[in-house]
DOLOTOR-351653 format. One line per 4 residues: number of its first residue (from 1); their letters; for each residue x, y, z of N, C-alpha, C. Coordinates in steps of 0.2 Angstrom, whole numbers, plus 5000, padded with zeros to 4 digits. Example, Ala and Ser with C-alpha at 12.3 -4.5 7.8 and 13.67 -1.06 7.14 Angstrom:
% residues 2
1) AS) 5066:4972:5039:5062:4978:5039:5066:4984:5039  5064:4989:5035:5068:4995:5036:5064:5000:5039
//
This chain:
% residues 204
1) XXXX) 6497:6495:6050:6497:6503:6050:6490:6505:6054  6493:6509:6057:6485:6511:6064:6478:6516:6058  6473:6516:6061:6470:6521:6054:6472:6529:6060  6475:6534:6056:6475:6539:6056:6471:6544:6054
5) XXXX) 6471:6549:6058:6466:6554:6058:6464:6557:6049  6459:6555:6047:6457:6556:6039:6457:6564:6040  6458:6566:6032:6456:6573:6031:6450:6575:6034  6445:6570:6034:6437:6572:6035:6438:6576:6041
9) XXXX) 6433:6580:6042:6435:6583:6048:6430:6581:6054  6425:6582:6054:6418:6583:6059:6414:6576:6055  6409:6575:6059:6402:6570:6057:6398:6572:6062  6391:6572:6059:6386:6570:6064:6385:6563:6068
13) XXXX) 6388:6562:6074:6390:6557:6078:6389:6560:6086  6388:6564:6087:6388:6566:6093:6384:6564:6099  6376:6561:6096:6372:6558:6100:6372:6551:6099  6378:6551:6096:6376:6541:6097:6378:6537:6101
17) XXXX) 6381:6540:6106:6381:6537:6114:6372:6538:6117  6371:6543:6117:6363:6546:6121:6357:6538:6115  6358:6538:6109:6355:6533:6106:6354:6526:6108  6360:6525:6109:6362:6518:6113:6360:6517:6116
21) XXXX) 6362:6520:6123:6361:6519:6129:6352:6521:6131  6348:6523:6128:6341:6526:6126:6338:6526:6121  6338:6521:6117:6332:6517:6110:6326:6522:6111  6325:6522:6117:6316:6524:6117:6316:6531:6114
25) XXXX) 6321:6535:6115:6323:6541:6112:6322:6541:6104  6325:6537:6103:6326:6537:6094:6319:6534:6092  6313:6539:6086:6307:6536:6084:6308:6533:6079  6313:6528:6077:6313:6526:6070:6319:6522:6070
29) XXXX) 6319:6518:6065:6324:6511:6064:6332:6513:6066  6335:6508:6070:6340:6506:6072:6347:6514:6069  6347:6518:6075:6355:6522:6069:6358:6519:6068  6361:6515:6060:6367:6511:6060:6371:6518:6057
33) XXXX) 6366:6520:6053:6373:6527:6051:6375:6531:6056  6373:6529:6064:6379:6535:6069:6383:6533:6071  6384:6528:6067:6392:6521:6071:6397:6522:6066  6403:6524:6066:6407:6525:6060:6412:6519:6062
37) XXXX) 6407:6513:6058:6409:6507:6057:6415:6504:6054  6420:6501:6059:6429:6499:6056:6430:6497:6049  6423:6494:6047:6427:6493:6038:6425:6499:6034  6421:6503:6037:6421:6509:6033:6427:6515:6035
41) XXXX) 6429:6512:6040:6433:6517:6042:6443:6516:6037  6443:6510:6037:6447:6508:6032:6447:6509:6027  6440:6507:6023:6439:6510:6017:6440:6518:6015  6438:6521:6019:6439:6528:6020:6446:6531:6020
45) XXXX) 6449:6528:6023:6456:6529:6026:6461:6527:6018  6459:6519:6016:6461:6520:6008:6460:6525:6004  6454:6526:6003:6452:6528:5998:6457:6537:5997  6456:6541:6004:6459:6546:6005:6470:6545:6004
49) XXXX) 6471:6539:6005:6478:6538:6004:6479:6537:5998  6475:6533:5993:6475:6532:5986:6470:6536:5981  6470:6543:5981:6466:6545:5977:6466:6545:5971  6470:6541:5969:6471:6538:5962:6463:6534:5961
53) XXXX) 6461:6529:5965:6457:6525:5963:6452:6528:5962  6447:6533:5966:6440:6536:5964:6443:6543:5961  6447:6546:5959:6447:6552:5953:6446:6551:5947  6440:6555:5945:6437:6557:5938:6432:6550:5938
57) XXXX) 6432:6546:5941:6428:6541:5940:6420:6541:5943  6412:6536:5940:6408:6534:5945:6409:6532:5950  6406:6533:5955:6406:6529:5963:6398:6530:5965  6398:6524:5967:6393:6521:5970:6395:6519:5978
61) XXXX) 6393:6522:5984:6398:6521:5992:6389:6517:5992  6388:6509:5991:6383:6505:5993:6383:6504:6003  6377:6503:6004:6376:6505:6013:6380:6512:6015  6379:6517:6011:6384:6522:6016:6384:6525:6020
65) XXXX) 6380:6523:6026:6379:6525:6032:6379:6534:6033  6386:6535:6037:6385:6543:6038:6389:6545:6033  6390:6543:6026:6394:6545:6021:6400:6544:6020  6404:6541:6025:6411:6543:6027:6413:6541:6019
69) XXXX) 6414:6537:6016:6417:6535:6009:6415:6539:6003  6410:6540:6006:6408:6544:6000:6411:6549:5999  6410:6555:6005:6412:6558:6006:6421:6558:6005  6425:6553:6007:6430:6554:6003:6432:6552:5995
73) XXXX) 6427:6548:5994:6428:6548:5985:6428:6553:5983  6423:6559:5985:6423:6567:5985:6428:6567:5985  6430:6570:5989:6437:6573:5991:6442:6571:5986  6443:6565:5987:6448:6563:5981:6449:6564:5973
77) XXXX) 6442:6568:5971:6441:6569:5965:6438:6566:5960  6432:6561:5965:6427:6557:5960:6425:6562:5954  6421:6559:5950:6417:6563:5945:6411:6566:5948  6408:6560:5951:6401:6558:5951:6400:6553:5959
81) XXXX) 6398:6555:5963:6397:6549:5969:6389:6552:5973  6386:6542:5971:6380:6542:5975:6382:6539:5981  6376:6541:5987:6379:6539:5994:6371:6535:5993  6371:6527:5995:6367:6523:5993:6365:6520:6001
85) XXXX) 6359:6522:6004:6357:6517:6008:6350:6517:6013  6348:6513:6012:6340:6511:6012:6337:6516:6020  6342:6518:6024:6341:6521:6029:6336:6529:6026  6333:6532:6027:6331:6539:6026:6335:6543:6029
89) XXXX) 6335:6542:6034:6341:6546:6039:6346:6546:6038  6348:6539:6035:6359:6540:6034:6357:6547:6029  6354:6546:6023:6355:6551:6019:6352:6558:6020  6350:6560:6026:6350:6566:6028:6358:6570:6034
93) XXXX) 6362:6559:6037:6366:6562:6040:6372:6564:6037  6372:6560:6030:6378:6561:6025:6375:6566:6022  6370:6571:6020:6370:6577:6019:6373:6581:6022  6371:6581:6029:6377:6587:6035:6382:6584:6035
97) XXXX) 6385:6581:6035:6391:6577:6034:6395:6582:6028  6393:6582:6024:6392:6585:6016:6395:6592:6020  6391:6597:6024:6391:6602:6025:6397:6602:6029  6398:6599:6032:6404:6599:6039:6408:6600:6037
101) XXXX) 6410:6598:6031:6417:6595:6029:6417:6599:6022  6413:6604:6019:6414:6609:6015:6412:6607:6009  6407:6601:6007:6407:6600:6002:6398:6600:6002  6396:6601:5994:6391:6602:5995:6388:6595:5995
105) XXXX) 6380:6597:5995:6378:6589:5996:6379:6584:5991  6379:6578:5994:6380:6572:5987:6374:6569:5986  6372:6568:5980:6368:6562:5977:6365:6557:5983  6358:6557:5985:6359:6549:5989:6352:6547:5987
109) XXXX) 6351:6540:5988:6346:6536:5986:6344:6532:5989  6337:6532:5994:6337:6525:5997:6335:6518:5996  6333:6518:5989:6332:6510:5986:6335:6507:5986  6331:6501:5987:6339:6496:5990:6340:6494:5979
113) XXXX) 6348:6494:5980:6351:6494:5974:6354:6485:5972  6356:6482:5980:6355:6475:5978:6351:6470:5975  6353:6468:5968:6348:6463:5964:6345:6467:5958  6346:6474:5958:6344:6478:5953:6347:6479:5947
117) XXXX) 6346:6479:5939:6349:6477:5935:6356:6484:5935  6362:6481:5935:6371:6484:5936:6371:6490:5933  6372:6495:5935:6375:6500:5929:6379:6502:5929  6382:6508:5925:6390:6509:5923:6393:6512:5929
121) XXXX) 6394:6510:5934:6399:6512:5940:6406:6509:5938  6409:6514:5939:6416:6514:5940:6419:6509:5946  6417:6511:5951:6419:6511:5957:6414:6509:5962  6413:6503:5965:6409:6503:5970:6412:6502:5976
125) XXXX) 6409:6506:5983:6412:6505:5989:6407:6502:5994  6409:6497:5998:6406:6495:6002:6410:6492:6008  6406:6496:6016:6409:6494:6020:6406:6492:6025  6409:6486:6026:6402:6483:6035:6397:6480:6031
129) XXXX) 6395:6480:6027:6391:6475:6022:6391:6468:6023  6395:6465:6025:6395:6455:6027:6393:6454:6033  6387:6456:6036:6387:6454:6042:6383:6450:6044  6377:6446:6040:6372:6442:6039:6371:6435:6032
133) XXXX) 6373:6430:6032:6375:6426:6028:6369:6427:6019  6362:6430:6023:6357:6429:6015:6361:6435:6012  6361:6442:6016:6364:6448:6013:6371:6445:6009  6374:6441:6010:6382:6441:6009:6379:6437:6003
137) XXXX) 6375:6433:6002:6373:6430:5994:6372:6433:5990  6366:6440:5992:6364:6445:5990:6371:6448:5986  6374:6449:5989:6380:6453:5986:6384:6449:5981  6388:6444:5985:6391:6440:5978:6389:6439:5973
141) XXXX) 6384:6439:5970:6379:6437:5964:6379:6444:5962  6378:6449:5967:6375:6457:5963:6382:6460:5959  6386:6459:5965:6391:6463:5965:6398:6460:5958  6398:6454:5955:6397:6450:5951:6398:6451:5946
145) XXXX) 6391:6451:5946:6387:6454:5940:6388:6461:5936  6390:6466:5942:6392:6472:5940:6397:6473:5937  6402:6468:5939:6409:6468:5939:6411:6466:5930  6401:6460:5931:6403:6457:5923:6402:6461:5918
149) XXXX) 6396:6463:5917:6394:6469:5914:6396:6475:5912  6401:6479:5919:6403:6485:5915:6411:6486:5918  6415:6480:5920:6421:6481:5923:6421:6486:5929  6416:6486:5933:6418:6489:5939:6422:6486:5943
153) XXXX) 6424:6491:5947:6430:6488:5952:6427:6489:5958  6427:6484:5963:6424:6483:5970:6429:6482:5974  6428:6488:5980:6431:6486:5986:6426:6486:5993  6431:6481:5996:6427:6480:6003:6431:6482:6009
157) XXXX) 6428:6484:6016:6430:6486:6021:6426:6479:6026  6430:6476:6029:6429:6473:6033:6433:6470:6038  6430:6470:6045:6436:6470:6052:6437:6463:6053  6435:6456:6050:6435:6452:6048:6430:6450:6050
161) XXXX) 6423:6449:6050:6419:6445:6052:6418:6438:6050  6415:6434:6055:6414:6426:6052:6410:6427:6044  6407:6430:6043:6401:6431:6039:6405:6431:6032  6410:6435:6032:6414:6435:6027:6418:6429:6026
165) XXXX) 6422:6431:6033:6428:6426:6032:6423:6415:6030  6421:6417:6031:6416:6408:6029:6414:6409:6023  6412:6414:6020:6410:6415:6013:6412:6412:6008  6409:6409:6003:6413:6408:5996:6417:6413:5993
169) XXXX) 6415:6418:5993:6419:6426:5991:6425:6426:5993  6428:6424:5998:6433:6425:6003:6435:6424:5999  6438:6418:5993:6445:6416:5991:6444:6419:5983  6440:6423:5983:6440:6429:5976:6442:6437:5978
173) XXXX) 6444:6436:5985:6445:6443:5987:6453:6445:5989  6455:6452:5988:6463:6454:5985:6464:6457:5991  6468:6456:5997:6470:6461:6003:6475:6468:5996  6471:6474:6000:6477:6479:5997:6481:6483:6005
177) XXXX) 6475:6484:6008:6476:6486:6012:6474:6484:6021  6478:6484:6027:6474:6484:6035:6478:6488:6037  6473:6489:6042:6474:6494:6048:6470:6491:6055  6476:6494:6059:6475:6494:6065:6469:6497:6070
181) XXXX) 6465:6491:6072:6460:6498:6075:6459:6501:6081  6458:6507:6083:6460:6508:6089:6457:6504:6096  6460:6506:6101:6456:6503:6107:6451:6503:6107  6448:6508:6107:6442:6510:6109:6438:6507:6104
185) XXXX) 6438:6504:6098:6435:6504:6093:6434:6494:6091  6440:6493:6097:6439:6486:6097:6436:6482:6101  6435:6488:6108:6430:6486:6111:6425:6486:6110  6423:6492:6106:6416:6489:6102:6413:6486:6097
189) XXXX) 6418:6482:6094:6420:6479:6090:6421:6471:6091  6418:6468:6098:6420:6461:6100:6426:6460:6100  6430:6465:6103:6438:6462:6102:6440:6464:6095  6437:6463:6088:6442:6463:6082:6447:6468:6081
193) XXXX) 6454:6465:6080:6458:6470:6080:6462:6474:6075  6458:6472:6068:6462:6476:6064:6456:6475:6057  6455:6479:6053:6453:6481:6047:6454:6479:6040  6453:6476:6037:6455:6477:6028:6451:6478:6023
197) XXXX) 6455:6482:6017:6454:6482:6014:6452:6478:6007  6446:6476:6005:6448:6469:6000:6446:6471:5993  6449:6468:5986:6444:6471:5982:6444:6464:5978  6436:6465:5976:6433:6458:5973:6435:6456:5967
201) XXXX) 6437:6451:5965:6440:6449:5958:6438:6442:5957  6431:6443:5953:6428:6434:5952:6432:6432:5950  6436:6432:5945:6440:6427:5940:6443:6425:5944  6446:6426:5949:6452:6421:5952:6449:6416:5956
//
């Protein structure tokens, strides 16, 4: 299934070709939040098909870059969603983001939240997250732990990267859903051609 046009409407995205192509422009750390990254884009795209899973619940969208998940857990009728990510700028992007698309601002926090003692989250989302093998330990042990503690439910978005796909984790995670990615999206993307959704279940 291709990912189709989300409800979401607009993002602050517009200069992230000019950022590319011209670093010397941007006075501060790398914009990962101006790239609306394929495993979030999946995630997003779930989450907007299935509003069953973040209605009336906690959410916590960990790395949210320019909100996009978050932003839809909103929409779907969370209770309560934090936009979680160490960047200062993602949470100024997902702020206007917030605006664009008619909702007011969300909750966001840039402590990093990995390794911090779990709290009662419903719902955690994260997307694009396994991209470097210390981080992906980071997470399996954190993410875990949450899971043990208050029965949170974790999903992941990822367009398969090696980083995941070699993981331990790998054979504790549940495909629910993939999608197709576009052309353009696979170009920048080293070729990868399609997206999923996974959700983490240590027991198995």
């Amino acid at each position: 299934m291709p990912i189709s046009k989300t409800k979401i409407g607009r993002f602050i995205r517009q200069n992230q070709r000019r950022l590319l192509t011209r670093p010397d422009l941007w006075p501060f750390t790398d914009p990962y939040w101006a790239i609306y990254w394929p495993g979030g884009q999946a995630l997003t795209r779930y989450v907007l098909n299935n509003p069953g899973v973040a209605r009336n619940k906690k959410v916590l969208d960990l790395g949210s870059g320019c909100g996009a998940s978050a932003i839809a857990a909103k929409i779907s009728g969370a209770a309560y969603v934090l936009a979680n990510d160490i960047d200062p700028v993602a949470a100024v992007a997902t702020k206007l983001n917030c605006e664009l698309n008619n909702l007011e601002p969300l909750p966001s926090l840039t402590e990093d939240l990995i390794g911090s003692k779990p709290e009662g989250w419903d719902l955690i989302l994260l997307g694009d997250m396994f991209y470097e093998e210390a981080l992906a330990d980071s997470l399996h042990s954190w993410l875990g732990r949450c899971i043990q503690t208050h029965g949170t439910r974790v999903l992941i978005g990822d367009p398969g990267r090696a980083q995941l796909e070699s993981h331990s984790i790998r054979i504790q995670l549940c495909p629910l859903a993939q999608y197709e990615l576009p052309e353009a999206v696979r170009e920048e993307n080293y070729g990868l051609t399609s997206s999923t959704v996974w959700r983490y279940r240590p027991e198995l």
